[in-house]
C-alpha positions in Angstrom: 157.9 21.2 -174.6 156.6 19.4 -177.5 153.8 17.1 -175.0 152.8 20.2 -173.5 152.6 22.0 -177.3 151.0 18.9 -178.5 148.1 19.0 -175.5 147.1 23.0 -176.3 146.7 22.3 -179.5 144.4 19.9 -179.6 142.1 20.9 -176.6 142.5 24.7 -176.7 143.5 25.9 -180.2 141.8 23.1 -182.3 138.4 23.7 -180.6 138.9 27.9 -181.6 139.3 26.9 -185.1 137.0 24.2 -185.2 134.2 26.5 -184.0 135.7 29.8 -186.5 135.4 27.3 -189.2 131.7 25.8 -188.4 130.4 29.5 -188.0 130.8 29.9 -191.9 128.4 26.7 -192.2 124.8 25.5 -191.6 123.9 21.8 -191.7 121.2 21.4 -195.1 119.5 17.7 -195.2 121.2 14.6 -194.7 123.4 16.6 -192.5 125.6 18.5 -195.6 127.5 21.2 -194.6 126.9 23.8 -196.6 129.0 26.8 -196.6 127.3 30.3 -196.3 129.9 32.6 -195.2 129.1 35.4 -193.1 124.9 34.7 -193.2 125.1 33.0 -189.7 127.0 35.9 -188.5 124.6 38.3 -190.2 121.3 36.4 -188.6 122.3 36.6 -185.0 123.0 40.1 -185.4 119.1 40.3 -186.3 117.6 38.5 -183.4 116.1 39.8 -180.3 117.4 37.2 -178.2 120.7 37.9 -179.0 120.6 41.1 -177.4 119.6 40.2 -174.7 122.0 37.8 -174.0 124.6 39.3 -174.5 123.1 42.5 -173.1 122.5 39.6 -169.4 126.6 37.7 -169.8 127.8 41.5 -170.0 125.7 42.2 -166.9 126.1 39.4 -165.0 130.5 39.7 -165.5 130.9 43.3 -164.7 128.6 42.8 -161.4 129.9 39.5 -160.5 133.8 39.7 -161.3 134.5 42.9 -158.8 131.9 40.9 -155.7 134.1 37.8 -156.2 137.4 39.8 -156.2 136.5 42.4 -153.5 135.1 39.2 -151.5 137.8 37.1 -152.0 140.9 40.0 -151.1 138.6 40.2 -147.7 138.4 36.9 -146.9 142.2 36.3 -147.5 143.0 39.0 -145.2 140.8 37.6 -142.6 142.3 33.8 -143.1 146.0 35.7 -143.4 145.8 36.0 -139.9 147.1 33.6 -136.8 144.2 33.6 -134.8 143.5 30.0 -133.0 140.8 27.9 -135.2 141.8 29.8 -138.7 142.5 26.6 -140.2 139.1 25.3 -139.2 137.6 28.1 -140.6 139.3 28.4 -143.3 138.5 25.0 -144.6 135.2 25.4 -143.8 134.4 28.5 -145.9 136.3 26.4 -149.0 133.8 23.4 -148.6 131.5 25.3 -151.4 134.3 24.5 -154.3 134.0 21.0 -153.4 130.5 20.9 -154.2 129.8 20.8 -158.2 127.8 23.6 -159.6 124.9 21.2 -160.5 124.6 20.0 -157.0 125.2 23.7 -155.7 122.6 25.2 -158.0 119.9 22.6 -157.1 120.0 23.0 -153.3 119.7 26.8 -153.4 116.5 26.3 -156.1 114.9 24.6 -153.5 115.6 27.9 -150.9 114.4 30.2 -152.9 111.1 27.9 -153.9 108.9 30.9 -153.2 106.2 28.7 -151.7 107.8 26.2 -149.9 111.2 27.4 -149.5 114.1 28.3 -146.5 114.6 32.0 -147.3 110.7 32.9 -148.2 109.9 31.3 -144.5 112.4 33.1 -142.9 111.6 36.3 -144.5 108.1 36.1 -143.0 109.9 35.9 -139.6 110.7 39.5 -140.2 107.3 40.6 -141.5 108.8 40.4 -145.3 106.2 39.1 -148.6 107.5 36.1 -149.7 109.9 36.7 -153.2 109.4 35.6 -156.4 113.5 34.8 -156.5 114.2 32.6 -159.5 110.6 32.9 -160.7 110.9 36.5 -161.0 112.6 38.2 -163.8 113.3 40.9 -162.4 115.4 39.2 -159.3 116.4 35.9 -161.2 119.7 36.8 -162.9 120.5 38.3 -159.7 119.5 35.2 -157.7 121.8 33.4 -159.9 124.6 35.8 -159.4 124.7 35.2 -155.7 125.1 31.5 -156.1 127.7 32.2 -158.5 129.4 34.4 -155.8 128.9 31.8 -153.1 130.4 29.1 -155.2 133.6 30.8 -156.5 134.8 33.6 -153.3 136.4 30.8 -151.5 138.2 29.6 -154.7 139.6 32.6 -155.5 140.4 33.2 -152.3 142.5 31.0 -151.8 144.9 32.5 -155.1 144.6 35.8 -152.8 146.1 33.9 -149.7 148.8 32.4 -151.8 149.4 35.8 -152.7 149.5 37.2 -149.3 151.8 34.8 -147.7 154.3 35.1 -150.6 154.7 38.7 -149.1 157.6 38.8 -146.7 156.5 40.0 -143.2 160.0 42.4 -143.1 157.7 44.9 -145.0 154.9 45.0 -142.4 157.3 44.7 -139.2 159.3 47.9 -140.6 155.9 49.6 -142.0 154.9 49.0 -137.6 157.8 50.6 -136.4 157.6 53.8 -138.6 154.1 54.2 -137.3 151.8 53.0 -140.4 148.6 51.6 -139.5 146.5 48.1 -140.7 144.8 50.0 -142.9 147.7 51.7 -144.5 149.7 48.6 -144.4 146.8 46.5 -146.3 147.0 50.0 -149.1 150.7 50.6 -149.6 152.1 47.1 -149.2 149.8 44.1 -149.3 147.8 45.6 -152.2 150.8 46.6 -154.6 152.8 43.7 -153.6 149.5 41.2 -155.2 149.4 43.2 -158.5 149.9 40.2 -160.3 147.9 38.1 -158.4 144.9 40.7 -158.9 145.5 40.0 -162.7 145.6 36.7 -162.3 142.2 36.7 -160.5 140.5 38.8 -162.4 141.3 37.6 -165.8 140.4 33.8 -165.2 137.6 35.2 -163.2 136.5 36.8 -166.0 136.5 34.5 -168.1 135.0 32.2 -165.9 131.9 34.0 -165.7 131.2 34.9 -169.5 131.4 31.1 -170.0 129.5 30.1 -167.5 125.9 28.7 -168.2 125.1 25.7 -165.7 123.2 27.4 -163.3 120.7 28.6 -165.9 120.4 25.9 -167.3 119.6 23.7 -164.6 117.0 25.9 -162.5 115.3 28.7 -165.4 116.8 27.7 -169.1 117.1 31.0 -169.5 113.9 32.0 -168.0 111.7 33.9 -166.6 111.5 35.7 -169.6 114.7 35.2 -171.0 116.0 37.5 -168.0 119.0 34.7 -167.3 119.4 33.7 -170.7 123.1 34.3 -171.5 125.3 33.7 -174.5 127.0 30.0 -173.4 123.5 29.1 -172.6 122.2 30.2 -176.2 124.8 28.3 -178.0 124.0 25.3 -175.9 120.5 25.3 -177.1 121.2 26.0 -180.5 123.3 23.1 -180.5 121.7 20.4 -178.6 118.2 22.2 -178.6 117.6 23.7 -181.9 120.5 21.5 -183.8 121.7 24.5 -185.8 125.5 24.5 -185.2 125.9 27.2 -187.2 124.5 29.7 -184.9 125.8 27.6 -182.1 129.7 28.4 -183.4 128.9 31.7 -184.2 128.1 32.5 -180.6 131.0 31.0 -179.6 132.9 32.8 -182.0 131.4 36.2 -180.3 132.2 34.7 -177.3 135.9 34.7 -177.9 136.0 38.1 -179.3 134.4 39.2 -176.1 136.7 37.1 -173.9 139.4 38.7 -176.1 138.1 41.8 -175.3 137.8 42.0 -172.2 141.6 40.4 -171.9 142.9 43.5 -173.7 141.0 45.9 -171.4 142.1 44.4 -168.3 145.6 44.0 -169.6 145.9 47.9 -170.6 144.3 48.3 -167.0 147.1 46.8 -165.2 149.6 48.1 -167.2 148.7 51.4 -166.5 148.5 50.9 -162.6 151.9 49.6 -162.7 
């Protein structure tokens, strides 16, 4: 166990500590760390951009974690089945995880360029004013969680299918012969029998999405009005942007509170259901 021990350590736990630790500095001249406690801490908690961060990664994880776990159940039911072609099809709808989420991002800026882009022309087909999309603040963080959505259903997805073939079909054959409908089969056996795999999913998923920052940062840096500026993002540009690593680590730090947060919630959750 010791290599295995050895590799969390150093990339998972050291990184924790090593951000816990730099929250209680801030960097004076000839880059001296100099230790201030609680001040960074006490700073953030005074800015207006703060808020809204969090106020748009608390947002953009409870709307986007139950779309890419609804989505993702669905399409696993759908690829569950032996129909002729599913294979094909089923590869096909995984081809967005191959793409990286730079690459993925960039492509769908250009379709939602509200003057020369895909969707605004094909709106006007249907008699619809062309959107504002990404430039908009009021659509952009929702823009953003539709690429997200795109980019990780298939993924997930295919942790649902796993699930769904480790089922053994003896349950459905005898829940057919006392009478029990698709529906009721997909309720009482398929959805039970994944309970774990639910967890699974929506944990990592979780997580996934309160750390995730690449798509505003490549097509709005936050903007239009800071309406897609989200914690990751913040700490990113406090790092590299503002060089103040002491706010930087103390976002993180908030970060992992949250993410532990959230861990405990959903934990209780599916302890209760059990």
């Amino acid at each position: 166990m010791f290599p295995a021990m050895f590799l969390l350590l150093v990339f998972k736990v050291g990184p924790v500590l090593i951000s816990a630790m730099g929250s209680l500095y801030k960097t004076g001249a000839k880059n001296r760390k100099i230790f201030v406690g609680l001040k960074n801490f006490i700073t953030l908690f005074q800015e207006p951009i703060f808020y809204t961060s969090l106020k748009n990664t608390i947002v953009f994880n409870l709307i986007t974690t139950p779309i890419e776990v609804f989505f993702a159940f669905v399409l696993a039911l759908v690829f569950n089945s032996k129909l002729k072609g599913i294979k094909f099809f089923r590869t096909l709808f995984y081809i967005p995880v191959c793409i990286s989420m730079v690459m993925a991002t960039t492509v769908w800026a250009l379709m939602m360029n509200p003057y020369q882009g895909i969707l605004n022309t094909c709106l006007g087909f249907f008699g619809i004013s062309p959107q504002g999309f990404l430039t908009n603040p009021k659509q952009a963080l929702g823009c953003i969680m539709m690429i997200a959505c795109w980019k990780s259903i298939p993924y997930w997805m295919m942790f649902m299918l796993a699930g769904m073939q480790a089922i053994s079909e003896s349950l459905y054959e005898a829940a057919k012969i006392d009478g029990a409908t698709t529906l009721q089969s997909i309720l009482h056996i398929t959805v039970p029998m994944m309970k774990n795999t639910f967890g699974f999913v929506v944990i990592s998923n979780s997580i996934q999405n309160l750390l995730l920052f690449a798509p505003m940062y490549v097509i709005t840096n936050g903007g239009p009005e800071n309406s897609t500026n989200v914690l990751m993002l913040e700490a990113y540009k406090s790092a590299y942007s503002y060089h103040n690593l002491g706010r930087s680590y103390s976002i993180v730090v908030i970060l992992i509170l949250i993410s532990v947060l959230f861990l405990y919630i959903q934990n209780k959750f599916f302890r209760v259901i059990e």
